[in-house]
N, C-alpha and C positions, 0 to 999 in steps of 0.2 A: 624118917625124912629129915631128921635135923642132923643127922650125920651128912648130909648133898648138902645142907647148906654152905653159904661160900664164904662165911666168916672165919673159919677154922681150915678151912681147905684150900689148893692150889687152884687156877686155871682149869686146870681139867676137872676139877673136883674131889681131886686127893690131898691125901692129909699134909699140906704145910711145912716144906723141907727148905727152912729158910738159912743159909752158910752163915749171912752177916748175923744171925740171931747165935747161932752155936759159937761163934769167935768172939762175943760178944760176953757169951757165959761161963769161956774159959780162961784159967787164970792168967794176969800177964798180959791182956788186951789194954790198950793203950788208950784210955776215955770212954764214955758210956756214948754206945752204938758206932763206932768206926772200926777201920777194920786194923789190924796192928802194921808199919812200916818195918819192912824188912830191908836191910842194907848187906853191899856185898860184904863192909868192912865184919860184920855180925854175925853173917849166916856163911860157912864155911862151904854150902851148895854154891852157892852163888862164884865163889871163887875159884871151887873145882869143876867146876860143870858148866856156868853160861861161858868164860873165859879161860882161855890157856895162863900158866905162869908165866910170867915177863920179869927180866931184870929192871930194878927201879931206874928211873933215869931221872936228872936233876937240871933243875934250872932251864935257862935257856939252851944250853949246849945239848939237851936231853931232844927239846922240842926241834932243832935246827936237824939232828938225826932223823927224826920220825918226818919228818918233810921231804929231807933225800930221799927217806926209804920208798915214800909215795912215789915220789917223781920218778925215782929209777924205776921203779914197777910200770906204774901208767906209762909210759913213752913206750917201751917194750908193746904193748899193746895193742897202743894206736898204732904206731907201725904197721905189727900183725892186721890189724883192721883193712887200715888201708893197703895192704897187698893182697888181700882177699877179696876187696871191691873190685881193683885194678888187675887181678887177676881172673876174676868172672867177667871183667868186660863191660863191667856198669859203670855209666858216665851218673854223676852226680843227680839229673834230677831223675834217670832210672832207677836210682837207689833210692831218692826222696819218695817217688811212686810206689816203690814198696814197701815202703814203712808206713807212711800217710794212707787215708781213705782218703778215694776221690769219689766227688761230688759229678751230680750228673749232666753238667753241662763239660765239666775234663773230660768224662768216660765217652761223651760225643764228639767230642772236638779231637780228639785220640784217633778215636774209629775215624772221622774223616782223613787225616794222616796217613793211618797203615792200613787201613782195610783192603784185602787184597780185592776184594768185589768193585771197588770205587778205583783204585789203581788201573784194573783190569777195561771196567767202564773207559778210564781217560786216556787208555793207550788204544781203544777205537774212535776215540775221537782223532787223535794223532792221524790214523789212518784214513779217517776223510778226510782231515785237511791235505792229506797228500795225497788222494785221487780231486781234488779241485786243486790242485797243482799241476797234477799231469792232465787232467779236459783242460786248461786254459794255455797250456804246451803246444795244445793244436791250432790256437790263433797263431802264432810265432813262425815263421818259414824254416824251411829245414833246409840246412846243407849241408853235404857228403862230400868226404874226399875219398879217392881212390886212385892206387897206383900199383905196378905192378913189372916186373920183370919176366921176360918169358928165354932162355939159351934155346937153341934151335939145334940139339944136336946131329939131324940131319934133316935139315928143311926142307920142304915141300916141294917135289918138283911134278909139272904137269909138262906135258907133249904138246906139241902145237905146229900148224903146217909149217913144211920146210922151205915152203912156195914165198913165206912172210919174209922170210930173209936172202932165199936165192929162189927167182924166179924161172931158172932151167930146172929147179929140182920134182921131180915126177910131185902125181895128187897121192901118192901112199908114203912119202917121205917125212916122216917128223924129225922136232928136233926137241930133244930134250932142255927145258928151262926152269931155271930152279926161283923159288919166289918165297922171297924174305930173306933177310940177315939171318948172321949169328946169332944177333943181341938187339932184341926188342924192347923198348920200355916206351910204358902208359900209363899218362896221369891226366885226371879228369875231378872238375870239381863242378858238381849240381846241387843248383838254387831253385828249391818250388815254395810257391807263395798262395796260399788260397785265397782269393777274390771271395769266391761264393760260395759256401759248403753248411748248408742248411743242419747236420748232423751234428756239427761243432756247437753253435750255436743254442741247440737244444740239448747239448751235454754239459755245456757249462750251468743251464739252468738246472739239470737233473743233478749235477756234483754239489750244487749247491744247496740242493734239496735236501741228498742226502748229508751233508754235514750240517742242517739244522736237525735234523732227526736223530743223530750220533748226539749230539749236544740234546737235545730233550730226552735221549738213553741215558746221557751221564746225569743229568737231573733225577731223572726217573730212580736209578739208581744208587745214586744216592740218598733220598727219599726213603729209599726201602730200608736200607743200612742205616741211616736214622733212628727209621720205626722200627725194626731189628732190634736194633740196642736199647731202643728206649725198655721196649717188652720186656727184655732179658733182664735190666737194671731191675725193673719192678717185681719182676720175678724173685729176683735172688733179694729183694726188701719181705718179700709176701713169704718165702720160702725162711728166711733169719726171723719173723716175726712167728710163722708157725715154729719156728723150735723155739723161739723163746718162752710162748705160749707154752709149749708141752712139756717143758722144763717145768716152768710154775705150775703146771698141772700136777707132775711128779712132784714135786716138792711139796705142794696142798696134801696129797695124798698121803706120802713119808706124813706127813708132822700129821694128818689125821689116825694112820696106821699106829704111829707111838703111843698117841692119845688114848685110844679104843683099846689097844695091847693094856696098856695103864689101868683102864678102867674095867679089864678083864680079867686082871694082877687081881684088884680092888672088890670083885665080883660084883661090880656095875655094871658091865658090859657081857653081851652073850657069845658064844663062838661062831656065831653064826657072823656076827657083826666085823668081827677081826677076818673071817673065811672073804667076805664079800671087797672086802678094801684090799686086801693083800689079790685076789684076783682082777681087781682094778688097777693096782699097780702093776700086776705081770703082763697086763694089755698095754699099760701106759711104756713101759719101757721101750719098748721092740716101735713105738713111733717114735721116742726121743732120735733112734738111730734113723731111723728112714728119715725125719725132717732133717738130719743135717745134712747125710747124702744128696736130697733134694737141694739145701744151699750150696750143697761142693758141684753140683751138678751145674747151678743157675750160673755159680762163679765162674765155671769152666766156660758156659758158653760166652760167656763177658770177654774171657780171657783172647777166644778163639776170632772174638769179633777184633780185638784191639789189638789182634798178631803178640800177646804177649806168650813168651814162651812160659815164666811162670805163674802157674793157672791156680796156683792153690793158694798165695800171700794172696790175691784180690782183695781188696775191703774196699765197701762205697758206703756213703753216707746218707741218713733218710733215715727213719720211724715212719713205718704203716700207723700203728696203733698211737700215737703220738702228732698224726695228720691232722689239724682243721682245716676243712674246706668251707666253711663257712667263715672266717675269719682269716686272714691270712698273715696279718700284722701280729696275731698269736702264734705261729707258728716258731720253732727253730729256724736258725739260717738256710741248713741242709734242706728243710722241709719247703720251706720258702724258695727254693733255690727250684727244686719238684713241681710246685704249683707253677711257681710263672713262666716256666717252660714250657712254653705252648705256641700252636702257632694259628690256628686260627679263631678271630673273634668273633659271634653274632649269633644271628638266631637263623630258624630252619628254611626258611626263607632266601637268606645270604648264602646259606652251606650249598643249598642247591643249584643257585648260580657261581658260585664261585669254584663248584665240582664240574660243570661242566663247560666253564672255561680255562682254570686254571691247572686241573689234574692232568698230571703227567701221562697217564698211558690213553688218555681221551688226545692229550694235543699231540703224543706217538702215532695214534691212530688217522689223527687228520694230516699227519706231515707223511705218514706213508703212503695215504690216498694221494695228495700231491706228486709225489714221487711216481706214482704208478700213473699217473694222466702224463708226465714226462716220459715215462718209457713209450708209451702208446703214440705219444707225437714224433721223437725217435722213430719210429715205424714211420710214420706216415709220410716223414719228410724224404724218406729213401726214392720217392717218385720224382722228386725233383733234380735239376740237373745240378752239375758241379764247376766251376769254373778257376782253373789253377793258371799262376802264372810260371813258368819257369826259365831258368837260362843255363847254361853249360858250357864250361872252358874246358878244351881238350888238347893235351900235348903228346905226340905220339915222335917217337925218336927209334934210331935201328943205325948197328953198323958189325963190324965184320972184324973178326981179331978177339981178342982177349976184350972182357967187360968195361966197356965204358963208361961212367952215369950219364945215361942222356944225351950221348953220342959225342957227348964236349969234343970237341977241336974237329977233326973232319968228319965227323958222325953227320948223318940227315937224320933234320928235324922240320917236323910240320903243326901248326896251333889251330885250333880250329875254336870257332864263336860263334855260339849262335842263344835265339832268346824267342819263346814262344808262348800263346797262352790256350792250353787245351780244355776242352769243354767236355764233363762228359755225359750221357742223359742213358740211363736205363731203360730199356722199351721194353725188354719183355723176359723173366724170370722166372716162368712157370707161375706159379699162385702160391709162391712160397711169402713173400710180402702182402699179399691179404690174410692168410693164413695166421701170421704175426702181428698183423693188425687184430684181426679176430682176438690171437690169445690177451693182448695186452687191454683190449676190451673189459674182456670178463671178469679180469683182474682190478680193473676200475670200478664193477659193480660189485665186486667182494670186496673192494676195497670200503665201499661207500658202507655195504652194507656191517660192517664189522664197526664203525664210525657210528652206525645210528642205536646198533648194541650193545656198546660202549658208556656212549651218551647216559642212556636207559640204565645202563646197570650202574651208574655214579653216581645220575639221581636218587636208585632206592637204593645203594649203600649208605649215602652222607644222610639221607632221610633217619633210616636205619639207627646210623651210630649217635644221632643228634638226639633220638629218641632213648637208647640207651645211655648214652653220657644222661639226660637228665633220672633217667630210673633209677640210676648209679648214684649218685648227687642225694635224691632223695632218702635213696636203700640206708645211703653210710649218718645220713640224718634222726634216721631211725633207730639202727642199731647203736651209735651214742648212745644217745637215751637209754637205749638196753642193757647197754655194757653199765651204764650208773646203777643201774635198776638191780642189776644182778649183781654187781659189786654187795650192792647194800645188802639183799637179800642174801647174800653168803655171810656174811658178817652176821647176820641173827641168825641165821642158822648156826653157825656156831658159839654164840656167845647161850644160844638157846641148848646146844647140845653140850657143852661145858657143863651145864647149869644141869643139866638132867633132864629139860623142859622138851627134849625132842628126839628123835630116834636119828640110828647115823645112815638110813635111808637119807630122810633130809637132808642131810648134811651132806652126803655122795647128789642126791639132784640139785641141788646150789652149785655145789664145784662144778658139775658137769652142765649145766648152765650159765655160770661165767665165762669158761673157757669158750663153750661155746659163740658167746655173746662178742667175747672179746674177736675168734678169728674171724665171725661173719660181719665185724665193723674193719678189720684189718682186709677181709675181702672185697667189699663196700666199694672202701678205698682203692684197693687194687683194681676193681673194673672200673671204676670213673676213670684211674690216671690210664687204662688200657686204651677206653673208648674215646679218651681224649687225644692218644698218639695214635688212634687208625684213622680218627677224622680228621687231623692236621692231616695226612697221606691220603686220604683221601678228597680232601676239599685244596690238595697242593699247596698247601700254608706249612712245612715243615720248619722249624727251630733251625738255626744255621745252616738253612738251603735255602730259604725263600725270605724269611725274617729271620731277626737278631733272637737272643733269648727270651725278650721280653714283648716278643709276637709283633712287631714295627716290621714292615716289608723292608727290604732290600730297595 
């Protein structure tokens, strides 16, 4: 036993291989216990091997060279640099964004910019605003022009008694009469004005419907692409913290595997001891590789969300493992930056009215109920009559010979004017118009009833995640404390296995306890800031769609 003690032996427990003690005891060391100054002008390595041969240069004239030399090099460079930015197409702060980590209020404010899903959203908004362009078209009176040329190239002749023109001529005697010109031109211009057209009226209210409803879609959807991005940011934090985790777990294991090999060397250690760590590490390997995939994975879907095409430079900013949620004036800036990113505030109470007034696909639901009692009155107004005014200028001209416009000079011409207001009343259509009534009914009661299921599934979702955000809260409270606990506990595990005092079982359930410790408080975290961006979306309180970053409404 007095061979393990740790006076005479290493860390690990072997014997005492100290450099500064040997250079110390051989000749030519420079002072008792330092180590000797080697110079390149002394040591002939130094001059062959860290550096090439150079001609001496002298004075200033020597140093005014070596400056050129720089300058001529570097400018060649930059150049090249900058024709390879300018030749990819990257404008300055695209270039900044791939070199920089952005932080997760850029990687949202990005997504709102290029995401194709919110693009997409706003060009159906477009599209209602220009159907309640075209229903308030039909207040407006409409007029037509029309005109027309018709060549008669052998016009029309009909027979007629010959009695009409000679009154000796027998009752079987016709005479052939020919009717119409050569050359016919018609021009007509109609003016109709609707007085009374009940249809119009309850269209302009239905256009209007539905482009509050395209505007609570482009909400809605954007909300989603919000909570989209948020997920995926947290993801690829939770995704860089397990590899960072299994990295240190590989590395614990390496420096326990040397250890144990060492003290196998020493005949301290048994074969069994070295078998069990080294199949530890051939397990720990093959996840180093799957946790990065799963970060090149999270990054990609970042990338897909922010329309960038390159998906593998991404880097964002945040520590899981490095989070307080209890503190937040402790945190980094990054971190800080994660927490106040929220958008709605209160307790379960507020979530549940604030879900079923403020969530987007609940106030979809009551604007498409609306909309459907507008198509159904649509129907109903088709009973009633219609009342149009209109008026009509007509010029009709005709002459004979080669084409004349409009018969100018001996051509006849005749105008006509007239102005009227027709009414018109529907009496009877078969039962195709209750029939329509009927359908757009039922569509009212499905409308209502999807509205009241809605309602019901907001309230126990924001229930739900209010209950979960505080689990979460609590969980990452706990495992803190764990992750200290096991820290510690690894640490005398090995200062205990060092020592001899304990087997390297122990020493493998610490390690595999910390790690543990550490990704189920990095998890913790990861479903707090989860449940915190499904009930922003789901209580309609989302970061840069309904408030600022720092949860203040709009």
């Amino acid at each position: 036993m007095d061979s393990c003690s740790c006076t005479g032996r290493g860390i690990y427990g072997l014997p005492r291989q100290s450099s500064a003690r040997s250079l110390r005891n051989r000749p030519g060391a420079s002072g008792a216990g330092s180590l000797p100054r080697l110079s390149p002008r002394n040591s002939p390595t130094a001059n062959q091997t860290l550096r090439p041969p150079s001609k001496p240069e002298k004075g200033r004239e020597g140093m005014i060279q070596i400056h050129i030399r720089r300058f001529s090099t570097a400018v060649p460079v930059a150049f090249i640099l900058l024709f390879v930015v300018r030749a990819l197409g990257l404008t300055e702060l695209e270039a900044q964004e791939l070199v920089s980590a952005m932080g997760l209020e850029q990687v949202v404010r990005t997504a709102l910019g290029s995401n194709l899903d919110v693009i997409a959203a706003r060009l159906g908004l477009r599209e209602a605003n220009e159907r309640v362009s075209e229903a308030r078209s039909s207040v407006y009176p409409t007029v037509d022009f029309n005109v027309g040329y018709t060549r008669n190239v052998s016009p029309t002749v009909n027979f007629l008694p010959a009695s009409i023109f000679d009154p000796t001529a027998g009752p079987d005697d016709y005479i052939g009469v020919k009717f119409g010109a050569d050359n016919q031109w018609t021009s007509s211009v109609n003016v109709e004005q609707a007085l009374f057209k009940p249809s119009v009226l309850v269209g302009l209210g239905a256009a209007g419907r539905f482009k509050s409803l395209q505007e609570e879609s482009v909400r809605g959807q954007t909300q989603v692409v919000v909570t989209r991005v948020r997920l995926a940011y947290y993801q690829l934090l939770l995704s860089q913290e397990q590899e960072r985790l299994t990295e240190n777990s590989l590395h614990r294991v390496r420096k326990s595997l040397e250890e144990t090999q060492a003290l196998h060397r020493a005949g301290l250690a048994s074969e069994y001891d070295v078998l069990r760590l080294q199949v530890e590490l051939a397990n720990l390997e093959p996840n180093v590789q799957r946790a990065r995939n799963a970060s090149m994975q999270a990054r990609r879907q970042i990338a897909v969300e922010l329309d960038i095409s390159d998906q593998e430079s991404l880097e964002v900013t945040g520590s899981l493992a490095e989070m307080d949620l209890e503190d937040l004036t402790a945190n980094t800036p990054a971190n800080r930056e994660i927490l106040a990113f929220t958008g709605f505030q209160g307790d379960l109470g507020d979530a549940v009215q604030v879900a079923s007034e403020l969530r987007s696909d609940v106030r979809q639901l009551a604007l498409n109920e609306d909309l459907r009692r507008s198509e159904m009155r649509l129907e109903q107004v088709s009973y009633l009559p219609e009342v149009t005014l209109f008026g009509n200028y007509i010029i009709n001209a005709q002459d004979n010979g080669s084409p004349n416009f409009f018969a100018r000079g001996d051509g006849q011409r005749a105008y006509t004017r007239l102005v009227g207001v027709r009414v018109s009343l529907p009496i009877f259509q078969g039962f195709r118009r209750d029939a329509r009534i009927d359908q757009k009914r039922a569509l009212v009661r499905q409308a209502e009833a999807q509205t009241e299921k809605g309602i019901d599934q907001a309230v126990a979702q924001a229930k739900g995640l209010v209950e979960a955000t505080d689990e979460a809260h609590q969980r990452a409270r706990g495992q803190r404390l764990a992750v200290r606990q096991a820290e510690r506990g690894f640490e005398i595990a090995s200062a205990q296995y060092r020592e001899g005092l304990s087997s390297q079982l122990e020493l493998t359930d610490s390690e595999v306890a910390l790690r543990q410790s550490e990704f189920n408080y990095a998890q913790a975290v990861y479903d707090y800031l989860v449940a915190r961006a499904q009930l922003d979306e789901a209580t309609g309180r989302v970061p840069l769609v309904d408030v600022d970053a720092q949860g203040d409404r709009f």
